[in-house]
C-alpha positions as CSV (number, residue, x, y, z in Angstrom):
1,X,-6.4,-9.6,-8.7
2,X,-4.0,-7.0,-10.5
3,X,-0.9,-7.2,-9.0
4,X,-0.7,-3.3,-9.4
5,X,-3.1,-1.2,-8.2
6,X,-3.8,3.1,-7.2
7,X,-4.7,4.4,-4.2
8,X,-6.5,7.1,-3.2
9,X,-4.7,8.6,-0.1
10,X,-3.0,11.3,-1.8
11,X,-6.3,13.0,-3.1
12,X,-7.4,13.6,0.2
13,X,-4.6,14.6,1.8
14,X,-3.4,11.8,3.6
15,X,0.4,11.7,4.3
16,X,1.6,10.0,7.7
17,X,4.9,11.6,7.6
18,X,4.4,15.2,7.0
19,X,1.3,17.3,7.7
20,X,2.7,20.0,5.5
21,X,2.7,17.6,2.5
22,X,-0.9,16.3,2.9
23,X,-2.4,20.1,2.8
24,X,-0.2,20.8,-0.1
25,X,-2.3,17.8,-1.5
26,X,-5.7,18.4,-0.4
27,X,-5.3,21.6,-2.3
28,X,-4.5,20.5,-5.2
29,X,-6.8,18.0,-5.6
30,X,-9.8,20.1,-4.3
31,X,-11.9,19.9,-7.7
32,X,-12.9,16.0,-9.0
33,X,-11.1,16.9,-12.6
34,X,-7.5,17.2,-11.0
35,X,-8.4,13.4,-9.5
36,X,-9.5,12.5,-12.7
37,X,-6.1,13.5,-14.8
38,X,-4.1,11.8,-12.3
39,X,-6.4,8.8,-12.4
40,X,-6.2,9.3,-16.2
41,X,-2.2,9.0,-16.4
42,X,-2.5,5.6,-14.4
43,X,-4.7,4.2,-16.5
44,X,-2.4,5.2,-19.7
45,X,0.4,3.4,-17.6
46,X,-1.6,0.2,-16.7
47,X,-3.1,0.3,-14.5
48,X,-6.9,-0.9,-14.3
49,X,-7.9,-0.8,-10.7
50,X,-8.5,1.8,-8.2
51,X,-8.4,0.8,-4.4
52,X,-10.3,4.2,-3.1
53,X,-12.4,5.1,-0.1
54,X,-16.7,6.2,-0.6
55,X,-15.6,9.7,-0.4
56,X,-18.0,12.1,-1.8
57,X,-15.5,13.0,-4.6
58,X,-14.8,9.4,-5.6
59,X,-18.4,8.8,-6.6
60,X,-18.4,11.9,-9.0
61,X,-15.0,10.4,-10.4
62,X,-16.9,7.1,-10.9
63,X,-20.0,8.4,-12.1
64,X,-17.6,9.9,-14.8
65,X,-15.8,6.7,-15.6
66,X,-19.2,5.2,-16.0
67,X,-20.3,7.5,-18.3
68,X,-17.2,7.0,-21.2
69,X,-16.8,3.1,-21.0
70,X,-14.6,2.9,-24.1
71,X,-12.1,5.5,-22.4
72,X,-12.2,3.0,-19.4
73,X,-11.8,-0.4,-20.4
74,X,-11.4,-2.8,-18.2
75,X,-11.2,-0.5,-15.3
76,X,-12.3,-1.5,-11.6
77,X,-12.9,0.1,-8.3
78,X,-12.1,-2.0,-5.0
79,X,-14.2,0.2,-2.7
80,X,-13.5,0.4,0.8
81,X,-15.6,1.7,3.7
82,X,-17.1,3.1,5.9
83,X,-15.2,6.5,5.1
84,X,-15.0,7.5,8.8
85,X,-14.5,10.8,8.5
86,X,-17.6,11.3,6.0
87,X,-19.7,10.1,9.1
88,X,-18.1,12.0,11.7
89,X,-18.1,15.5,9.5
90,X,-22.3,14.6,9.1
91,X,-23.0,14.4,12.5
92,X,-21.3,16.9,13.4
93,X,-22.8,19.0,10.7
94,X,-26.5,17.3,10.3
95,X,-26.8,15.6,13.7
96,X,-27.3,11.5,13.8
97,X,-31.3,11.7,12.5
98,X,-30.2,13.9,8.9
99,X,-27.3,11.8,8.7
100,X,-29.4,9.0,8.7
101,X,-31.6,10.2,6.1
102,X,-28.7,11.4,4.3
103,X,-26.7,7.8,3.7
104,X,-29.3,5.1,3.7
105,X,-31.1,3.6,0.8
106,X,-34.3,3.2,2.1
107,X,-35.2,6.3,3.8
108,X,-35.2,7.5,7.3
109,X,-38.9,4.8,8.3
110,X,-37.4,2.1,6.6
111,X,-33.7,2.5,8.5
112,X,-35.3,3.3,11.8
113,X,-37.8,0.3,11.8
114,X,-34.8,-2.1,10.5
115,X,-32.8,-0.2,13.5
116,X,-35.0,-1.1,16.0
117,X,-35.6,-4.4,15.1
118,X,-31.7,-5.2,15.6
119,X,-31.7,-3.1,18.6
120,X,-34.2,-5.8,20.0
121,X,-32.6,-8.6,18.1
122,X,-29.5,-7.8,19.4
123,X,-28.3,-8.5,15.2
124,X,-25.6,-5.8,14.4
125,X,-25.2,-8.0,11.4
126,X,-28.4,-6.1,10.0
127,X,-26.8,-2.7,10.5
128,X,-23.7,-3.6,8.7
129,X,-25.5,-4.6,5.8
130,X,-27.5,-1.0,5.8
131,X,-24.2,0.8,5.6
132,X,-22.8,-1.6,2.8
133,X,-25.7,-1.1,0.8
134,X,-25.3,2.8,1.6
135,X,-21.7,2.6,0.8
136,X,-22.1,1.1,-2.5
137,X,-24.9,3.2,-4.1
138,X,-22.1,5.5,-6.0
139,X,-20.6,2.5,-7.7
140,X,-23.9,0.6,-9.2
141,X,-22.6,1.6,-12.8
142,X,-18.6,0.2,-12.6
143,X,-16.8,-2.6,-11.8
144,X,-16.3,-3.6,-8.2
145,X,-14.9,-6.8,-8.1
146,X,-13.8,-6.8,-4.2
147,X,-15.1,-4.8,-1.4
148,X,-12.8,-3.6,1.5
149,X,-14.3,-3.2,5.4
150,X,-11.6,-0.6,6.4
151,X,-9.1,-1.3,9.4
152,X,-10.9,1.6,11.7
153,X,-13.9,-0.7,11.8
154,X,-12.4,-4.5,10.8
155,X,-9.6,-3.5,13.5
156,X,-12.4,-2.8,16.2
157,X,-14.8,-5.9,15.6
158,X,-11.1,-7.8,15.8
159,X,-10.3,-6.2,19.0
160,X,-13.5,-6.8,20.3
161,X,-13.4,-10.3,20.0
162,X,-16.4,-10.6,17.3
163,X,-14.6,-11.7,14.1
164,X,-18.1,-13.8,13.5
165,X,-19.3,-10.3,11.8
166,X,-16.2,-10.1,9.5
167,X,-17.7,-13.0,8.1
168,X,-20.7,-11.7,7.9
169,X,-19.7,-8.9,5.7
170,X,-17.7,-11.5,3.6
171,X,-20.9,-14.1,3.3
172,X,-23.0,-10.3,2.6
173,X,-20.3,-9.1,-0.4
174,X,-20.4,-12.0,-1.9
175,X,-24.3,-12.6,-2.2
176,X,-25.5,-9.3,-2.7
177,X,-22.8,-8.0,-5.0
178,X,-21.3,-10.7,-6.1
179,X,-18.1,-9.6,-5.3
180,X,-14.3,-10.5,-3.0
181,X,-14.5,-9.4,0.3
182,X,-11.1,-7.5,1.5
183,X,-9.7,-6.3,4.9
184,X,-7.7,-3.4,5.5
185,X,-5.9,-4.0,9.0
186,X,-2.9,-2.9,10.8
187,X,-2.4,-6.3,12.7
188,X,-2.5,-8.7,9.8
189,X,-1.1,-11.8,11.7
190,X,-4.1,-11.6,13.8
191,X,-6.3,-10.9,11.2
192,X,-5.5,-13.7,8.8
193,X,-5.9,-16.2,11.7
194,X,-9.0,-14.6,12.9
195,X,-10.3,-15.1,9.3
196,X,-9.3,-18.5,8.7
197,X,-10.9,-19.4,12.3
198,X,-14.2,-18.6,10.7
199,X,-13.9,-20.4,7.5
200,X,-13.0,-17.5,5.2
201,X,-11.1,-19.3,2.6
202,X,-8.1,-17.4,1.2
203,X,-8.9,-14.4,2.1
204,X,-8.0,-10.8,0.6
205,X,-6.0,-8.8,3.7
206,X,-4.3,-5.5,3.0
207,X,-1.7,-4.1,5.1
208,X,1.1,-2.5,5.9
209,X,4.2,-4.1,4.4
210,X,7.7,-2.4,4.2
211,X,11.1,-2.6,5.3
212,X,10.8,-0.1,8.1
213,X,8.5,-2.3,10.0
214,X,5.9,0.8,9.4
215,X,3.1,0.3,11.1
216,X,3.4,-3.1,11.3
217,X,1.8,-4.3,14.6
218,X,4.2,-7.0,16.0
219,X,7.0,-6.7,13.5
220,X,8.3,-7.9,10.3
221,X,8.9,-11.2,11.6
222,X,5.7,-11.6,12.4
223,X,4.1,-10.3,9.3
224,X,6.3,-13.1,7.1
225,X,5.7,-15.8,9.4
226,X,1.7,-14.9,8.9
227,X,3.0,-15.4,5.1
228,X,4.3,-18.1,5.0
229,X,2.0,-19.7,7.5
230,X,-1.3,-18.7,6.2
231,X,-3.2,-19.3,3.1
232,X,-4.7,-15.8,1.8
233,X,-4.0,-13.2,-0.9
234,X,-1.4,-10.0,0.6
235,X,-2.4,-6.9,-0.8
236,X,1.1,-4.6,0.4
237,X,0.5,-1.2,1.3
238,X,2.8,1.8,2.7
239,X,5.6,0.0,0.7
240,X,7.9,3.0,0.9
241,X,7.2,4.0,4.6
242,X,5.2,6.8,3.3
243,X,8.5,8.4,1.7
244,X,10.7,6.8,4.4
245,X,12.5,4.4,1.8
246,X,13.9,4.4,-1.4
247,X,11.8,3.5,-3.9
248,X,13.8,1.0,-5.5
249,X,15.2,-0.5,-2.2
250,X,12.0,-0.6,-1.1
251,X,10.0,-2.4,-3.6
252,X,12.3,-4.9,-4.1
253,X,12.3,-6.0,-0.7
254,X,8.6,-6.5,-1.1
255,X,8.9,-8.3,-4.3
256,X,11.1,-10.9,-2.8
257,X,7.8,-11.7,-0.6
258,X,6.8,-13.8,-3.7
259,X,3.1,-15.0,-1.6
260,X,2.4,-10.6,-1.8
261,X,-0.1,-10.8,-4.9
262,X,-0.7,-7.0,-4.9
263,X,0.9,-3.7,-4.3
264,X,-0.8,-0.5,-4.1
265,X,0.3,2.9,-4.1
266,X,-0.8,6.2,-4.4
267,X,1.4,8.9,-6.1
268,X,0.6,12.2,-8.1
269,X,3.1,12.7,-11.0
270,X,3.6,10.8,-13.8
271,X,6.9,10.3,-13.3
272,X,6.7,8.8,-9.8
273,X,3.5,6.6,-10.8
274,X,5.7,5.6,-13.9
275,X,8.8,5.0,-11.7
276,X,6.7,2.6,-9.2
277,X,4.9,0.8,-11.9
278,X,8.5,0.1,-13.6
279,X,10.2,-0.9,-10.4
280,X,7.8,-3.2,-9.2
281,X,7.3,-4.6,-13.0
282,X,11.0,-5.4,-13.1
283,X,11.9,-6.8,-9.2
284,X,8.8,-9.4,-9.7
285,X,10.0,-12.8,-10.3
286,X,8.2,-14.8,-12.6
């Protein structure tokens, strides 16, 4: 994996300190080109992958990628889902049956006969891989080396005491797509342990990892023990406490965390982008 990689959060306007700043975002990027020219500058810094969410805006940015290869070389996408709110918004909107027909492959027959047979079967399994193959439809035509189940839904299954189905979706990414399963998770200590348990073998977890403790579910101490404990590849997130820290204090700090592989961020100026790719270029060791 790319030891730098973009977010998304910023393009949708997702800011955990300040409400103010995430609808200042969400209007400026309300049209796909201002996503793209952002997306654009990265790229001319560096950086080659994109850790996004199946947003609705994010498969028109791919389908543009796709269509001028040369312009993105070496580019990837590390797609994670299910986009929670885009499910929520349709039902609200289309009620559960359109939403259904809206975001499966195989049409509304097809998903209700395959629903019903894991209704009796008791195989939740089978949903999952309904909404994976729903979820990666937008991204048939790029790179998508390693798929992400996001925390609201790897969290849950954790919490409910059924990590069994996160390897499911690892054993289903890897044969269908031929691709990395990832996790997004808030409690990573539980969730590496949970993952190992089941014979995931060095698996991809991203999570919060600052100086703050930011929402970091039992602590620093915790998460570097899990580090330095554990076998598996640390994608760092929320690095600067979502604007709580300064940048170069900050990434530093995570940088000394040699067994962190990856760090990904989400900014929308050049300068800052160009700042964080610099700092965290120069405060890696090796």
């Amino acid at each position: 994996m790319d030891r730098i990689m973009f977010g998304d959060n910023q393009f949708f306007g997702v800011n955990h300190m300040s409400e103010e700043k995430a609808r200042a975002q969400a209007m400026r990027f309300r049209d796909t080109q201002s996503i793209i020219d952002v997306l654009d500058v990265a790229y001319d810094l560096g950086i080659r992958t994109f850790m996004c969410t199946t947003h609705d805006r994010i498969a028109e940015v791919a389908a543009h990628t796709a269509a001028h290869p040369d312009r993105y070389q070496g580019f990837k996408y590390h797609p994670g889902m299910p986009y929670a709110h885009k499910y929520a918004n349709m039902v609200g909107e289309l009620g559960i049956v359109e939403t259904l027909k809206a975001v499966t492959p195989g049409g509304l027959v097809e998903t209700l006969v395959r629903g019903a047979k894991s209704t009796m079967s008791r195989d939740v399994g089978q949903l999952m891989r309904t909404l994976v193959d729903a979820e990666m439809a937008p991204f048939a035509k790029v790179e998508t080396p390693v798929v992400f189940l996001q925390n609201v839904v790897a969290d849950l299954v954790l919490g409910l005491g059924m990590p069994q189905l996160l390897a499911e979706f690892e054993s289903y990414v890897r044969e269908r797509y031929d691709a990395e399963a990832g996790f997004f998770t808030m409690n990573m200590p539980r969730m590496v342990e949970a993952l190992v348990a089941e014979g995931v073998k060095d698996p991809i977890i991203c999570c919060n990892y600052n100086a703050a403790g930011f929402r970091m579910c039992g602590g620093i101490e915790a998460y570097d023990r899990a580090l330095e404990a554990h076998e598996f590849r640390c994608i760092a997130m929320s690095v600067l406490a979502s604007g709580a820290l300064r940048p170069e204090d900050a990434i530093k700090w995570v940088c000394d965390r040699e067994q962190i592989v990856s760090i990904v961020f989400g900014a929308s100026s050049r300068g800052n982008i160009a700042q964080t790719v610099d700092l965290i270029h120069t405060h890696t060791k090796g």
